[in-house]
C-alpha positions as CSV (number, residue, x, y, z in Angstrom):
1,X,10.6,22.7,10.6
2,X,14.2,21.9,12.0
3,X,15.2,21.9,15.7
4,X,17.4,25.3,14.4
5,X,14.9,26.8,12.6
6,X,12.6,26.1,15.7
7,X,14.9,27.2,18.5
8,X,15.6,30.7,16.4
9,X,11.7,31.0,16.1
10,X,11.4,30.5,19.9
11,X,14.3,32.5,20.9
12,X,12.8,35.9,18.6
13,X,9.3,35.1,19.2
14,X,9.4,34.0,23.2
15,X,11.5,35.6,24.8
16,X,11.6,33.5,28.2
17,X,13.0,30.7,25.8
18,X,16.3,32.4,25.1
19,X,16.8,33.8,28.9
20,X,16.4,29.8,30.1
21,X,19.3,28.8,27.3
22,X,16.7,26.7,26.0
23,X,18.0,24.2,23.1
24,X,15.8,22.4,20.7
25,X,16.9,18.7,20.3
26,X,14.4,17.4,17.7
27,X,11.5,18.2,16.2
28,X,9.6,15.2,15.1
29,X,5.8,14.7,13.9
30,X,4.5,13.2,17.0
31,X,7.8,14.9,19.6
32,X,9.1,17.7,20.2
33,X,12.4,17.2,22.7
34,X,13.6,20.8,24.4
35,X,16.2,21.0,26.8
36,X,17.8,23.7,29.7
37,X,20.5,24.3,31.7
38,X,20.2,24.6,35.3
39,X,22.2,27.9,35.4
40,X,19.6,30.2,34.3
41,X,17.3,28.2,35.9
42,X,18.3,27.6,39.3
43,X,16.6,28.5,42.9
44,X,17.4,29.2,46.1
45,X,17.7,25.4,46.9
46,X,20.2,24.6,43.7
47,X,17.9,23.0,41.8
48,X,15.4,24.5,38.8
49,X,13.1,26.7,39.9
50,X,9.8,25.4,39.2
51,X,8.2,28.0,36.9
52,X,11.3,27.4,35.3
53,X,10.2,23.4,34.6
54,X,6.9,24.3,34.0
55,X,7.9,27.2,31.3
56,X,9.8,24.1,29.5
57,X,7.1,22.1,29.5
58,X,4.6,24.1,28.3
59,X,7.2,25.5,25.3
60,X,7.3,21.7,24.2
61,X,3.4,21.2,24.2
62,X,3.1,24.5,22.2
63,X,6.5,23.6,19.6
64,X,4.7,20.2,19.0
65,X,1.5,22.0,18.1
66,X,3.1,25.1,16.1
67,X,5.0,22.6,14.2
68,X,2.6,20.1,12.9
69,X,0.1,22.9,12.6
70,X,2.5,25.0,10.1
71,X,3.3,21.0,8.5
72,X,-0.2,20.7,7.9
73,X,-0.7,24.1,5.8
74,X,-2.3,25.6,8.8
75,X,-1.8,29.7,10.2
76,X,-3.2,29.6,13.4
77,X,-2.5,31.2,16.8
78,X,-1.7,28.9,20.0
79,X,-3.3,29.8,23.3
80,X,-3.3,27.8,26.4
81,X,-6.1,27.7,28.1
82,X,-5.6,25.6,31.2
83,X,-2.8,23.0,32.0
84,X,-1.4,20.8,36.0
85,X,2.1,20.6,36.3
86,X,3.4,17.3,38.8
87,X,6.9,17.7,40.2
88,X,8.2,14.3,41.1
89,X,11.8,14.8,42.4
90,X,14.3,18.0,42.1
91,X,15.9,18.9,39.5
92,X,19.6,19.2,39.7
93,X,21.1,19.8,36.3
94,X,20.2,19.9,32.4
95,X,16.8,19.1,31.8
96,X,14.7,17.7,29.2
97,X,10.7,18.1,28.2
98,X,9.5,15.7,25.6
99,X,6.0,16.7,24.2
100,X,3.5,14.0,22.6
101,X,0.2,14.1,21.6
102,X,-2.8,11.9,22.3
103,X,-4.0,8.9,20.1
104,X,-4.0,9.9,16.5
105,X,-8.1,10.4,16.2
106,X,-7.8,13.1,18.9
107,X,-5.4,15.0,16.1
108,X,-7.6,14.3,13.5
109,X,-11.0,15.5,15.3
110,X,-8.8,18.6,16.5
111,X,-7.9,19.5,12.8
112,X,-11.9,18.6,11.7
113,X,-13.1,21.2,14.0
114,X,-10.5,24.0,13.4
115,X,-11.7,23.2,9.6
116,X,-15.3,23.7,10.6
117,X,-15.6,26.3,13.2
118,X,-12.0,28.1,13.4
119,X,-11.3,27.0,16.4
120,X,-10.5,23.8,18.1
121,X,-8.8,22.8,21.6
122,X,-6.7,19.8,22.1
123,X,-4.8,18.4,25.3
124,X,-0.9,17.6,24.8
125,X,1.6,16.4,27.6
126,X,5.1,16.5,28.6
127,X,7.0,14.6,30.6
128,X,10.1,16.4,32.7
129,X,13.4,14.5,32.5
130,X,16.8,14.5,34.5
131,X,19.6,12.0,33.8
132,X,17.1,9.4,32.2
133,X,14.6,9.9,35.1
134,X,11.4,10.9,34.7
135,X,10.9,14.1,37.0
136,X,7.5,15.4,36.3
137,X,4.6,15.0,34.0
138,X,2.7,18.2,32.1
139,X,-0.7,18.1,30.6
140,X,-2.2,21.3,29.2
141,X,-5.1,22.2,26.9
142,X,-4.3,24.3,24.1
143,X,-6.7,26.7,21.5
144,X,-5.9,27.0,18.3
145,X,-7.7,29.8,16.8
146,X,-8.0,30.1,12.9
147,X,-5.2,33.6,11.7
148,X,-8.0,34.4,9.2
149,X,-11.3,34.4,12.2
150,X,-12.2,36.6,14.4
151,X,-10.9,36.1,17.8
């Protein structure tokens, strides 16, 4: 999937996604790199509100999953089921998530379960980033249940 073909699927689909101006930068097997303004995002103190933060972060965990899922041949819907979101510093202008997955035998026990039972759970992280700084670190734990089970 291209960062286009991505960032119209997230705009229709999730509707947040478009209201944040959110951009997709890349789409790559093991990254997915989204970005916002601050504009739509802002809070009372100037800098991105943090739901805001935490929305991209989560939207970069879930494009990294979507995407390799559909690359793999598979239909499934993407839950998340728990995730902790660090803030390290404000943020103060366009901001960056950059997803990644675990080592690659996590993603290949994740995909051996889904096989087997349907459904499978795997843990992806994000780190937040302003003007080359790192500004805080998501990790969430997401469900990928089979299209064709029962839910």
């Amino acid at each position: 999937m291209s960062p286009i073909e991505l960032e119209y699927y997230l705009h229709e689909h999730i509707p947040i996604s478009r209201a944040m101006q959110l951009s997709v930068h890349s789409v790559e097997d093991e990254c997915v790199v989204l970005s916002a303004p601050l504009g739509p995002n802002i809070n009372h103190r100037e800098t991105v509100f943090g739901g805001s933060a935490s929305a991209l972060a989560i939207l970069a965990a879930w494009s990294l999953l979507h995407t390799r899922l559909r690359g793999s041949g598979y239909a499934c819907r993407l839950v998340i089921q728990r995730n902790t979101m660090e803030y390290e510093h404000p943020i103060r202008g366009l901001f960056y998530a950059r997803s990644s997955l675990g080592p690659p035998e996590a993603w290949l026990k994740f995909l051996h379960i889904l096989q087997r039972k349907g459904k499978a759970r795997i843990t992806v992280t994000s780190i937040l980033e302003h003007e080359g700084q790192v500004v805080g670190r998501f990790s969430g734990v997401f469900v990928a249940l089979d299209a064709h089970q029962p839910a």
